[in-house]
N, C-alpha and C positions, 0 to 999 in steps of 0.2 A: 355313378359318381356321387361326389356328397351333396352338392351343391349345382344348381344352377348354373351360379357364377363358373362353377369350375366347368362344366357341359361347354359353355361359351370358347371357353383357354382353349380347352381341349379339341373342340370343333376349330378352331383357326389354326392348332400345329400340325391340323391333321390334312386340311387343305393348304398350307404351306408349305408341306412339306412332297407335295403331290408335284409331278414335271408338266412344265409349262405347255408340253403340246399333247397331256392328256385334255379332250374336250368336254368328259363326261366321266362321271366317279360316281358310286355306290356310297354314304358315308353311313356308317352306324346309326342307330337312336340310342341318346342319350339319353335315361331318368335316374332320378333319384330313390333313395328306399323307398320314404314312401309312398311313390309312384307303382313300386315293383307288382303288387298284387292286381292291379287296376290293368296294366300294359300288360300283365299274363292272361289275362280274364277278357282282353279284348280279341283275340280269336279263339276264344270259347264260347259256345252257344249258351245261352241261358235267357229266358223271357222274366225273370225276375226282375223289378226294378232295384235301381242301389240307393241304399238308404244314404242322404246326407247326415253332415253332421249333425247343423240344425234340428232334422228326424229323430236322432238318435239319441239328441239330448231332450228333446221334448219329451221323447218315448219315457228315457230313464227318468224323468222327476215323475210322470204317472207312475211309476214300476215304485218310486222309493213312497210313496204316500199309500201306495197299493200296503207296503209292506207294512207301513204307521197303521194304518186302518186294521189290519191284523193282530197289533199289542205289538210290533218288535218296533220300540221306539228308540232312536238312534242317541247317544246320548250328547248331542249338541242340537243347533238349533239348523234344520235345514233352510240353507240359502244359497241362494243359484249360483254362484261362483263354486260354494262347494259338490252342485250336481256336477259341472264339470269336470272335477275333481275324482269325483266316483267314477264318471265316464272314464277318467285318463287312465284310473287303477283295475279298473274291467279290462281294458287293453290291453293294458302291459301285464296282467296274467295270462289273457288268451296270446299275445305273442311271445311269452316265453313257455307256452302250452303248457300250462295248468289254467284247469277247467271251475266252474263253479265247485263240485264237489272235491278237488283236489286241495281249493283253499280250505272250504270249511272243514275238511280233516287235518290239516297241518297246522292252521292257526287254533282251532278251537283242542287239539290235542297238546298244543305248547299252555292254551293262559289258563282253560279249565280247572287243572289241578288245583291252582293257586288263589284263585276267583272267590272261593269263601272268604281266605283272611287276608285279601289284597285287592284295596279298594282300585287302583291302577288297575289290574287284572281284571277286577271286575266288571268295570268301566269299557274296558277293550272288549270282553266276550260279546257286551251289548254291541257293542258297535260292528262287531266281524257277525252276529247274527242280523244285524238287521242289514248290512253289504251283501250277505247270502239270501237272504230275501227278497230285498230289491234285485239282486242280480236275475235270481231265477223268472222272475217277474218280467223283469226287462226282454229278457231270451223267449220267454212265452208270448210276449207282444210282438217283438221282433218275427217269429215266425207264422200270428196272426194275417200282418199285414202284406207277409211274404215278401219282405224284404231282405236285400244282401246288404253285407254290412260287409268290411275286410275281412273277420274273419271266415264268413259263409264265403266267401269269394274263392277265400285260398282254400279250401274244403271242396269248391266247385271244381276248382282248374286243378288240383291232384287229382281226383276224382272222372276229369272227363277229358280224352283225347280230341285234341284241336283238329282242324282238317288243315292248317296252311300254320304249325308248330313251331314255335321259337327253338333254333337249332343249336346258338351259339350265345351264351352268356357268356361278358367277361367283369368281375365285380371288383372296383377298385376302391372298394372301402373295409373296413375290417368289420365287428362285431359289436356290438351295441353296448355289450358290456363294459368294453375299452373301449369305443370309439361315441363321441354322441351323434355321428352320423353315418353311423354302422349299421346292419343290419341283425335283426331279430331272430331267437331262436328259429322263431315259426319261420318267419323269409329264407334259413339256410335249408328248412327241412324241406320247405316247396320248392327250391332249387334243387336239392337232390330227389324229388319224385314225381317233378309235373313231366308228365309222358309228352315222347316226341325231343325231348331235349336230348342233344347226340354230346355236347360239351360244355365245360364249365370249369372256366378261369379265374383265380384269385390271384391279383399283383398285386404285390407287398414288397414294402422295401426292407434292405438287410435287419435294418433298427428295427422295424417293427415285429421282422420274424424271429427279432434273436429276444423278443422280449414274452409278456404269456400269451401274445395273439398266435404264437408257433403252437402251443398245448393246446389250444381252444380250436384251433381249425382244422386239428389232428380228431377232436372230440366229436366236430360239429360235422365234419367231410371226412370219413374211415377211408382208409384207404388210398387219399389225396396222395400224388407225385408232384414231387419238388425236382422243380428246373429252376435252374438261375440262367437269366437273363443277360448279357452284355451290350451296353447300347451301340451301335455304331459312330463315328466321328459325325458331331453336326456340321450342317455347312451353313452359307450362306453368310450374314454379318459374323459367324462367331457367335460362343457363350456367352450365357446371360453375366450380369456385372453385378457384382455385389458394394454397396454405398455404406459405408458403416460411417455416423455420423455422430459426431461427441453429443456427452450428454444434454438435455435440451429441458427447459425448464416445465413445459408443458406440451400438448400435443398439438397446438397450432405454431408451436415455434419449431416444431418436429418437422411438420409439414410444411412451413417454410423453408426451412435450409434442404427440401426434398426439393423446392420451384428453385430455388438457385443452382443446384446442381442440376438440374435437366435445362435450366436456358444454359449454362455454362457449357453442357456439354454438346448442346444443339448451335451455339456460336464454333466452339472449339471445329465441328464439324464429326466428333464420337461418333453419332448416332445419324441415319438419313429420316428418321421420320420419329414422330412425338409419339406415333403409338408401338413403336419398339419398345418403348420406357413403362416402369410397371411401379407402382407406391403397393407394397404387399405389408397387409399389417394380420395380427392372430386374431384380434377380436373388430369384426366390423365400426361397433359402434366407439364413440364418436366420433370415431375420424371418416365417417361418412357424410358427417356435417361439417364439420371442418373443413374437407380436403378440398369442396366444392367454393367454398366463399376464398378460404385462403390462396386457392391455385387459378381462381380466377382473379384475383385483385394482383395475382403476381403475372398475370398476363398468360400463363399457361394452360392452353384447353386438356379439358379431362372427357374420360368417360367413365360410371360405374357400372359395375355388375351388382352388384350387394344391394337387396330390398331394404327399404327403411319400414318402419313402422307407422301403420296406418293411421295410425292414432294422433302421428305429430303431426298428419297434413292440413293446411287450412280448414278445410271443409269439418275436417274431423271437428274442429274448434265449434265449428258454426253450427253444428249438431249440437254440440256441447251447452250453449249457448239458450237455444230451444229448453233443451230439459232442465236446467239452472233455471231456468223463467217459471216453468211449472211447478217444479219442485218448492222454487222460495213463495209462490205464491204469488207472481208479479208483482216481487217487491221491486223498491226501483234502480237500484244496482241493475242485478242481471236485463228488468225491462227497460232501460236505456241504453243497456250495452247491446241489447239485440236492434233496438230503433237505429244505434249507428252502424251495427256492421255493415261492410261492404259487399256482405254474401245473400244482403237480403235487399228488395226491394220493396219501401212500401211509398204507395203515390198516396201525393198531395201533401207532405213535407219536405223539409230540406234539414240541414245538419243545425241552423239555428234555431229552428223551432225546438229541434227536440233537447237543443243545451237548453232553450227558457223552459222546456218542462221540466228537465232537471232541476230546472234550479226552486221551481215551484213545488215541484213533490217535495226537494229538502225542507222549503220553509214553513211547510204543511203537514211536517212530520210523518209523510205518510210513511208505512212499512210495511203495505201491502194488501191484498185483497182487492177482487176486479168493483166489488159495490162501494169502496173507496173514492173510485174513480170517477165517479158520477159529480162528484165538486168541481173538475177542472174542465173549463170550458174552450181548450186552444184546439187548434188541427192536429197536434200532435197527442195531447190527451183523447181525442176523438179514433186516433189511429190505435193507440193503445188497446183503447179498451174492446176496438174491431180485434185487436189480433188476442186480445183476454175470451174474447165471445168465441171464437176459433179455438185455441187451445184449452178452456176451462172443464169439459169433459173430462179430458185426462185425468183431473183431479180426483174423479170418482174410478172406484173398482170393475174392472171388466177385462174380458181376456185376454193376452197379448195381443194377439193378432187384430183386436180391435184397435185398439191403442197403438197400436205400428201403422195401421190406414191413415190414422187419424193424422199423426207426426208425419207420414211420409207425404199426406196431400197438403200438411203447411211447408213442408221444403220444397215440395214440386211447385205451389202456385207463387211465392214469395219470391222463390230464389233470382239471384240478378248474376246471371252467365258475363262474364267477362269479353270484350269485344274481340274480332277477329284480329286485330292488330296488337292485342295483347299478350306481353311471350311468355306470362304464366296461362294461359287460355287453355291449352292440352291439358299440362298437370292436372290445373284444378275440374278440367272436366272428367278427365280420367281417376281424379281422386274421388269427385261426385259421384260416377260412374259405382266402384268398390264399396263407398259406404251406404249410397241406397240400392247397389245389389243385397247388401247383406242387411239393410231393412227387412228386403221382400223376402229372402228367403227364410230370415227369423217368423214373418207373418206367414207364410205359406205351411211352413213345418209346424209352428203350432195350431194354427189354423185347424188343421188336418188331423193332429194328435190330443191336441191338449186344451181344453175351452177353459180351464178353471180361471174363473175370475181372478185379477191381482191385483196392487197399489201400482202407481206408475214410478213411485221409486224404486222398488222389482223389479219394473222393465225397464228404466235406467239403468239399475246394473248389469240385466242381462245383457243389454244393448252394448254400454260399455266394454265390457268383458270380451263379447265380439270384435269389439273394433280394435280394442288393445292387444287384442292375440291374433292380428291375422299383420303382415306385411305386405309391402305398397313398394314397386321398381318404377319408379321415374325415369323415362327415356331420356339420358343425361347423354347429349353429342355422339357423333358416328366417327370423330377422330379424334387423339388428345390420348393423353398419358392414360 
């Protein structure tokens, strides 16, 4: 399935639709694509460990400086937003299976010709020779350490008959080329050759098979038989409802006239229960912030499925917060806004002392630096320059994984956990929980691969970059629209 969210729908029409005096049901596992190599590879034998992501990108920036060191120098400037970048373009060759040497004969056979008297051209071969370089580089590490990566994986599981074999796939997504939560050349070819598999379903609906996903699953799956499906009459309350609602100036006025129609229709008597009722929108965001403040101030409970982004959660901030302090030099913007947040704890001040610091660094000009500090003689100057003496390391070069210790034992020993009686308490522990997971794994992985010394704005971005690409499911209510 594509989503999650969608696993969830589809787990509840599948036990609702089950007879009340069955006591015990079989129900499918649900995953998503890119779940699919990982859930085939778990009853296959293999003592290999699996490279994280983290790994793999530690790996690849050794693999692209391997290749600098060599003369094939890339012609921009490498930074770590763009290693992942490289990362993402290595995969999506190896999962539409072309190999190292497949690119460099297609690309370097298209721009070569023109690369004398075309400085674009020219520009491009450097850059498709030093990608083939760092690739094969990366691929020789990767088999150094003896790790699996997805594509070693799905090479495993073609390769080796399971003892207890996945019998029955059924895939209700299309092709990655049309669909962005489709599946990959590579994923359709290890569906058609991982041994042991007796069947394999593809549901599509009329629209999508009358359009090129019909030519492409003819290309991808030879052979394939076409059945058309009729559903049976649903029972129970009756068909879902469709609410077409006039135009609406923005999307919290959308989503209010969605709460006036579900109390209406929950007075009227419509509907027996609030979580019959469904708000389905195409693109998540932001009506997943919206939909929570707006459907709660209109009295209606909700639940989500849809992950937000990790990035906007408190905590995320309160990280934020930290590396703006280092970064400016504890000037005293960011070093006041960290004295006040409420994510940290420091004893022996209160919120008025550190406004009088405030207001003393303004009229003291200061702009930063911890040997500055040594002028102000209050509690809250005092605390400052304890937590300057803590993070001013950072300042100097050394290699992530040092600099992640460092950051991760000022958030572990500062931090102020919100009380048991407080009904953000879970969230923000479970958001703590996600962002110093993915401290330690950034420190563990480079740790392990990669010592070269860095600036800690590097490792802010690398940090960043992390947190902004991964999503964050808040357990939003067990009943409600």
């Amino acid at each position: 399935v594509p989503t999650r969210a969608a696993a969830a729908h589809l787990l509840r029409s599948i036990e609702d639709r089950q007879p009340a005096s069955i006591n015990a049901r079989l129900l499918p596992d649900f995953i998503t694509p890119d779940e699919l190599p990982e859930r085939l590879a778990e009853r296959v034998r293999h003592d290999a460990p699996t490279l994280t992501a983290a790994e793999r990108e530690a790996l690849l920036g050794v693999a692209c400086r391997a290749a600098i060191a060599e003369g094939e120098d890339p012609p921009f400037r490498l930074r770590p937003g763009l290693v992942a970048e490289i990362l993402r373009f290595y995969d999506t060759l190896r999962r539409n299976q072309k190999d190292v040497d497949a690119f460099e004969r297609l690309a370097l056979g298209v721009l070569e010709p023109g690369a004398a008297d075309d400085r674009g051209a020219e520009r491009l071969v450097r850059q498709t020779r030093f990608l083939v370089s760092a690739f094969r580089h990366f691929e020789q590490q990767c088999a150094e350490v003896g790790g699996f990566d997805e594509h070693a994986i799905r090479r495993h599981v073609r390769e080796t008959a399971a003892a207890r074999p996945w019998r029955h796939v059924i895939v209700a997504v299309g092709d990655r080329s049309l669909d962005p939560n489709g599946l990959f050349r590579a994923d359709w070819d290890l569906l058609a050759r991982v041994p042991g598999l007796e069947r394999l379903d593809v549901v599509a609906t009329d629209n999508t098979v009358a359009g090129a996903f019909h030519e492409r699953i003819r290309d991808l799956l030879p052979g394939i038989d076409e059945v058309r499906f009729e559903s049976e009459p649903r029972g129970g309350e009756g068909g879902p409802v469709l609410l077409v609602t006039a135009s609406a100036r923005d999307r919290e006025e959308e989503v209010a006239g969605f709460a006036r129609w579900v109390r209406h229709a929950i007075r009227a008597g419509d509907v027996s229960a609030l979580d019959r009722m469904a708000l389905v929108v195409r693109q998540p965001l932001p009506y997943v912030y919206v939909a929570r403040e707006v459907l709660r101030s209109g009295g209606v409970p909700c639940q989500m499925f849809d992950a937000l982004p990790l990035g906007a959660e408190p905590y995320a901030a309160a990280l934020d917060l930290v590396v703006s302090c280092v970064s400016a030099n504890f000037a005293r913007g960011p070093a006041i806004a960290l004295l006040h947040s409420p994510h940290f704890l420091f004893e022996g001040i209160s919120a008025r002392d550190v406004t009088a610091l405030d207001r003393a660094l303004s009229a003291a000009g200061y702009l930063g630096d911890v040997a500055a500090l040594e002028q102000f003689t209050s509690p809250a100057a005092a605390v400052l320059r304890s937590v300057a003496a803590e993070l001013l390391p950072l300042r100097d070069e050394a290699p992530l994984a040092a600099h992640l210790e460092r950051l991760f034992t000022f958030l572990t020993t500062h931090e102020s956990v919100p009380g048991p009686e407080d009904p953000l308490r879970e969230r923000q522990l479970r958001a703590r929980g996600a962002i110093l997971g993915t401290l330690a794994t950034l420190r563990d992985a480079y740790a392990r691969f990669d010592s070269t010394p860095m600036d800690f704005d590097t490792v802010a971005a690398i940090v960043r970059r992390w947190i902004e690409g991964q999503t964050f499911a808040p357990r939003t209510g067990e009943s409600g629209v």
